[in-house]
N, C-alpha and C positions, 0 to 999 in steps of 0.2 A: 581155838580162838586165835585171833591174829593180834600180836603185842601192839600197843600202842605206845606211845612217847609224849608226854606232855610238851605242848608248847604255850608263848606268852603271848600278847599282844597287848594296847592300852586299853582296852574292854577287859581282860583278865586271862586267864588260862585254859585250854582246851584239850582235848586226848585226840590224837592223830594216829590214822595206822602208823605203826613203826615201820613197816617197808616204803611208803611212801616218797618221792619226792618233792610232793606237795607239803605246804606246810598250816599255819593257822589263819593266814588270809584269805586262803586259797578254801580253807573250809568254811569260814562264814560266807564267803562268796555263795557256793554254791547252794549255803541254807537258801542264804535270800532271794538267790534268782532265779529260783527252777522256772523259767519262761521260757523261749525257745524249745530246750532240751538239744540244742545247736553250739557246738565249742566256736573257739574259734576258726575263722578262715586259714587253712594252711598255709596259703601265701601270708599271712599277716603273722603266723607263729613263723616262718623263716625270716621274716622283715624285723621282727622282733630280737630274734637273734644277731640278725646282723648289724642289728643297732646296738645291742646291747656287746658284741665282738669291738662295732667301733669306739666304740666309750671303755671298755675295755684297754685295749690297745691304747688308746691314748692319756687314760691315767697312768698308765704302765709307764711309756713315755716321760711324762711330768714325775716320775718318783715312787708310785705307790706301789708299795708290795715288793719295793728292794731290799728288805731284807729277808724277805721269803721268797724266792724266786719258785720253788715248788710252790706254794699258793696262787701266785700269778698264773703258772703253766697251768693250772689244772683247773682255771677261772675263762684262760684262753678254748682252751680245751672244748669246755663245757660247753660256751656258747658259739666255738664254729659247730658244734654239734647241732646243736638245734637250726643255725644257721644255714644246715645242709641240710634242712629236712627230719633228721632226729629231735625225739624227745617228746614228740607231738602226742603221744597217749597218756602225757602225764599233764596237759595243758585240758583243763576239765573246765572252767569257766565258762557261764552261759555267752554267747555272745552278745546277748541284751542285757545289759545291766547297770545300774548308777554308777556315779562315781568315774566320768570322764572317761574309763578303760585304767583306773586305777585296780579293778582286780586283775584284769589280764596284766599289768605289768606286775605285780604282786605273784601272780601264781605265774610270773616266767621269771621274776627274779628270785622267790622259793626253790623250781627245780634246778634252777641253774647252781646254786648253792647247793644244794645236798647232790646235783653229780659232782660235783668240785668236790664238795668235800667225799664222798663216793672214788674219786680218781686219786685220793691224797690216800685210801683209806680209813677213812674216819668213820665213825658213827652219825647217819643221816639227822639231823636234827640238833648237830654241834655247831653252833651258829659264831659261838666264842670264837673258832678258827674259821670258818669261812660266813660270812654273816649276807643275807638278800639286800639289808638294808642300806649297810656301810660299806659294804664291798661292790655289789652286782647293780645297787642303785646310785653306785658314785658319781655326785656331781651331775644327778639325775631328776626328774619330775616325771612321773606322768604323763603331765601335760606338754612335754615337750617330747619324748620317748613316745606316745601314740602315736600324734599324728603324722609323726617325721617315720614312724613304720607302715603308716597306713599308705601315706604318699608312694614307699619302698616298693609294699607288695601290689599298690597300685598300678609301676611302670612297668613292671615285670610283666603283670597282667595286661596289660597294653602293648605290650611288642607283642606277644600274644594274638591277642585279636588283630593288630595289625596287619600277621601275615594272611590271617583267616580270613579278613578282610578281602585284601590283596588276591586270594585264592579264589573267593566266590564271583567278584569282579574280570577274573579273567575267564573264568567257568562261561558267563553270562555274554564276553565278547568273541570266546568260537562258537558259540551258538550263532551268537548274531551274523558271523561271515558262514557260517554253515547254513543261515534258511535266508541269505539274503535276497535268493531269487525266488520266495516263495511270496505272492500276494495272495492277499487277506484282507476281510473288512475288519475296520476300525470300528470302536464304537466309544459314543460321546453319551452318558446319562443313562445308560446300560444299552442304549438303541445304536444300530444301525448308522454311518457316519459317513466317511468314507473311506478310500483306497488307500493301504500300507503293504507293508512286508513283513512278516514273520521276524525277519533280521530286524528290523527297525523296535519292535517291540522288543526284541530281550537288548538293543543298543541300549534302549532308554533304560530299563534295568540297570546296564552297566556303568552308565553314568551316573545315573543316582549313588550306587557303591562306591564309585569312584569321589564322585563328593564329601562320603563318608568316610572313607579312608585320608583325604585330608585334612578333615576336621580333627580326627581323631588324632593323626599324627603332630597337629597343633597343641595336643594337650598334655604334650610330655614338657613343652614349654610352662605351662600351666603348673604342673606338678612337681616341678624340679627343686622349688624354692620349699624350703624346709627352716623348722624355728628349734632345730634340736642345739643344746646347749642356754635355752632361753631359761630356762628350766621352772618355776613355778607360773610366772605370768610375763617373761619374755626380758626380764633386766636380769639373770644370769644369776640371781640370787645362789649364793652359799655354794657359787662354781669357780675356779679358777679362770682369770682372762686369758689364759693363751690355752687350759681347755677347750674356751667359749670358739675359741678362732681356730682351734684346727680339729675336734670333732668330727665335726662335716667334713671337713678333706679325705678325712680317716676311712670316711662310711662312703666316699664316691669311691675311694681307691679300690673299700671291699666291694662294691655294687658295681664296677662300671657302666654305673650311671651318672649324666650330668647336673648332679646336684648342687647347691649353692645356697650358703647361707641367707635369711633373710636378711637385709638391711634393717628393717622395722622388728625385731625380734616380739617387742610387746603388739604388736597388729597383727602379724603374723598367729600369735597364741589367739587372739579374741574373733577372729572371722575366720568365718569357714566357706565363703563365697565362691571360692577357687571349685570345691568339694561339686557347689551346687551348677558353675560352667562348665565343668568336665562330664556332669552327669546327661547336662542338658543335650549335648553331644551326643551323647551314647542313646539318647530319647531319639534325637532325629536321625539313628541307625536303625531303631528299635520301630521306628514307624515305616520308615523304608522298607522293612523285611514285612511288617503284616501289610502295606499294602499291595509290593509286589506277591508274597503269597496268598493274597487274597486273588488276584488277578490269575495265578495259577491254577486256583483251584477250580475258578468259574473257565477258563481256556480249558480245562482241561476237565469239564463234567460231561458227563454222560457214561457211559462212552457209546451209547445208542440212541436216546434221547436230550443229550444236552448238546453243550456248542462243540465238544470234543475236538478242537483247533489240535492242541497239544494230548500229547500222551508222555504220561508222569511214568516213573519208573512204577510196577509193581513189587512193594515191598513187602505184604503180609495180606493173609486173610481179612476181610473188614467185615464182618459178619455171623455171630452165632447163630444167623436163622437164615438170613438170604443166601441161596448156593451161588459161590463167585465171583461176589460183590466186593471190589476192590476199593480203598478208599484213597484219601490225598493227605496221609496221614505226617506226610515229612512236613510237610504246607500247613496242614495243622499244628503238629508238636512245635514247630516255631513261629508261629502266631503267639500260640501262648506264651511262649517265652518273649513275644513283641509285649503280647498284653502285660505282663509280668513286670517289664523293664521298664512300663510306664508308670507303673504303680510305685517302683520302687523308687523313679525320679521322684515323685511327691510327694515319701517319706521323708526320700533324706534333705528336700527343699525345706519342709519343714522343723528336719532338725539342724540345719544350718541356720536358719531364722529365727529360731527360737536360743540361741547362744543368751549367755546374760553378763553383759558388763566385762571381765575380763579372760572370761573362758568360756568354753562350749561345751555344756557335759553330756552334750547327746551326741558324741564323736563314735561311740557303739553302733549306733543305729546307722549313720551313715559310711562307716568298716562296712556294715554287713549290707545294706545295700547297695554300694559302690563296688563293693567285690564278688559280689553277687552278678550284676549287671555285666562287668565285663566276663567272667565268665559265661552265666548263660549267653550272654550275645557270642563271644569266639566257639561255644560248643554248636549253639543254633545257628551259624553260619557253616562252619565245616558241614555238621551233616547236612544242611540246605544245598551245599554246593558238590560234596561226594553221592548223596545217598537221592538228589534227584536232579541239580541240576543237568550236573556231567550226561547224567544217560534221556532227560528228555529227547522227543520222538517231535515232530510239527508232520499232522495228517497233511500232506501236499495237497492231494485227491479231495479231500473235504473241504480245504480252500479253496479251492479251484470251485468246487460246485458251488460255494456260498457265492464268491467272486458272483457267478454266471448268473445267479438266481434273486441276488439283492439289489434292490432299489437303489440302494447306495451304491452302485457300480455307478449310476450314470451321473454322478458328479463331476469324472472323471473325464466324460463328455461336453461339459457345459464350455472349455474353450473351442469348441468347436461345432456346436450348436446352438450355445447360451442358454439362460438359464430358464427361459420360460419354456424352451422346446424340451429342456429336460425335466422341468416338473411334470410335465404334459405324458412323455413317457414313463416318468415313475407312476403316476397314477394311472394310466392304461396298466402296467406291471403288474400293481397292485390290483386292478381288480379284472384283470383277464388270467393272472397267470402265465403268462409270458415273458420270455427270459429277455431279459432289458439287449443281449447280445440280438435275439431275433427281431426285438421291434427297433430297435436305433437301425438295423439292415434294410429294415422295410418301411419303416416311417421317415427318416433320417438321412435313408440315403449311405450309411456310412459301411463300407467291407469290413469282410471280417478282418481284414490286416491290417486296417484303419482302427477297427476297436482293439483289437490285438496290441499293436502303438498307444493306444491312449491308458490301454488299461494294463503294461507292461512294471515290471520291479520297477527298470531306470524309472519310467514316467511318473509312477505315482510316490516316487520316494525324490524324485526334482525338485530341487528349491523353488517353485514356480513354474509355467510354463515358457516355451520358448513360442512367441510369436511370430506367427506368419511374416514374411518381407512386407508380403502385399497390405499388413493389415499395419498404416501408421502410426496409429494413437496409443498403441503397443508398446 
């Protein structure tokens, strides 16, 4: 049987494994919240740490724990431990649960304590020498320690996706100089339209990405301002003022990130607004990728009977019964993660709006959708841009025949036949079967070098046409 150790709290007293780092908060947490069965986000246990190293340090600073300087060191210790990444299998908290992320800081100022006190030597659960409350919560709240972690492991998570960003966006523009000279029909309402390039299609991709990436890179602006030192609801209650004022210094220097005190400390603690602009963002990423992969999927069906324009990488078997049958499975796996990240924008809208009077205690739920989001989006963009963009294929030969074969070719003719001689021969096209290149030769009058020119990459990707001398009103 494994020893336990009593501990206290203001509800009464409770039996804890004795090996434990967790303590009595950290176990009523976990009675109450069995939902998810999801701890915390790792980036938010190192953000956590790191917040708690800066408030560290800077009690340290202002006097405390000068007469035990072994206390302090093994306080410091503790939490660049966790700060780097350690300690995370003792962080057991559901990631859904009441109480603002007052258990999550509960069960990170518990383990922080008993390594500290673990690093001095002591017996885990001697709180007398190293205490979670008075010591690891010094000059602390919850409320002001969540979300100034959440923000932390937020921008981390955003340089992140930035590059990924950045990575699929250029994936998308040597595509576009690599099929520049292939034309292809357009299509407007799933039909038939007119005259493009292959290049031209994955450009427009690439601009879109490109808009996303600086939307995104906007929102570290967004995120930068933090209410840590506000401490229960934003007036610094039961904190020291020159804590209050250099905290945050403390925690850019450890993070080089550009963080900055709120001005408004108390607004700052009551809206979470900021939470719900940054997500918005990450939504018009998140739709960007399912509709271009929706457009992949359909470019790219068949590969016998459908449009088969493009050829996706083959990555796996698609089929326990059909022999061969290959699917557009990267195009799928981050769809869903498009659809996913939409879903999660309008959880965590709703628990940004549902805050009440001077706190938000559904700051959990948007941790874990917000952190959420940015990672699947940076993971669903790398494989999007490793595992199919980089190695897509554009059928040149099967362009070229739809080119020859579609109605929509002879748009490309109406500067020089107008537009009623070219309705004329799209419906001969259509119900003779004749290729728009033979009847524009014969009806039309126009060479093959003449349609060759009209229906060329430069031509059909020209801002316009260039008119005749002879024709004035041009």
């Amino acid at each position: 049987m494994c020893q336990t150790r009593t501990e206290s709290d203001s509800l009464g007293q409770r039996e804890v494994p004795g090996d434990s780092l967790w303590g009595i908060h950290t176990l009523r947490a976990v009675e109450n919240f069995p939902l998810s069965g999801r701890p915390l986000h790792p980036a938010l246990i190192r953000a956590l740490g790191l917040v708690k190293l800066a408030a560290a340090q800077t009690n340290q600073r202002l006097g405390a724990w000068r007469d035990d300087p072994a206390k302090a060191d093994a306080i410091l210790a503790a939490c660049r431990e966790m700060a780097e990444g350690g300690l995370g299998e003792w962080l057991i908290v559901d990631d859904l649960q009441g109480g603002a992320g007052t258990s999550a800081n509960m069960n990170v100022n518990e383990v922080l304590a008993n390594r500290a006190l673990e690093l001095l030597g002591r017996d885990r659960g001697d709180y007398g020498r190293v205490s979670p409350l008075d010591d690891l919560n010094r000059h602390q709240s919850t409320n002001d320690v969540f979300p100034t972690a959440l923000r932390v492991a937020a921008l981390h998570l955003l340089a992140r996706l930035e590059q990924r960003v950045l990575a699929l966006q250029e994936a998308f523009q040597r595509q576009e100089q690599r099929w520049a000279h292939v034309v292809k029909v357009a299509r407007t309402e799933l039909q038939d339209a007119v005259l493009t390039t292959a290049g031209r299609t994955f450009g427009a991709y690439a601009e879109a990405i490109n808009r996303d990436r600086w939307r995104i890179a906007k929102c570290h602006e967004r995120l930068r301002v933090v209410n840590l030192g506000g401490t229960a609801v934003g007036t610094g209650l039961a904190a020291p003022r020159r804590y209050i004022f250099e905290v945050t210094e403390t925690l850019r220097q450890l993070t080089g990130l550009g963080l900055a005190r709120a001005e408004n400390l108390v607004e700052a603690t009551q809206n979470a607004d900021v939470f719900v602009e940054v997500s918005g963002i990450l939504k018009a990423h998140a739709s960007n990728l399912l509709k271009i992969c929706t457009d992949l999927r359909f470019l790219g069906s068949g590969p016998d009977a459908g449009i088969a324009e493009l050829r996706l990488p083959r990555r796996q078997a698609g089929s326990s019964i059909m022999p061969g049958k290959v699917n557009p499975v990267i195009p799928e796996a981050v769809s869903q993660v498009a659809m996913l990240a939409i879903g999660n924008d309008a959880a965590l809208t709703l628990a940004c709006a549902s805050g009440n009077l001077d706190l938000n205690p559904f700051l959990p739920l948007v941790a874990r959708t917000l952190l959420d989001n940015l990672d699947l989006l940076g993971r669903a963009d790398d494989i999007l841009c490793r595992h199919c963009i980089e190695g897509i294929e554009v059928d040149a030969a099967r362009c070229a025949r739809q080119v020859a074969n579609a109605t929509a070719t002879v748009t490309a003719l109406v500067p020089v036949i107008g537009h009623e001689r070219a309705a004329e021969l799209a419906a001969t096209a259509a119900r003779t079967g004749v290729s728009i290149r033979e009847l524009a030769r014969v009806e039309a009058g126009i060479s093959d070098e003449q349609f060759d020119q009209c229906t060329s990459a430069t031509a059909v990707c020209r801002l316009g046409f260039v008119p005749s001398p002879s024709d004035p009103d041009q």
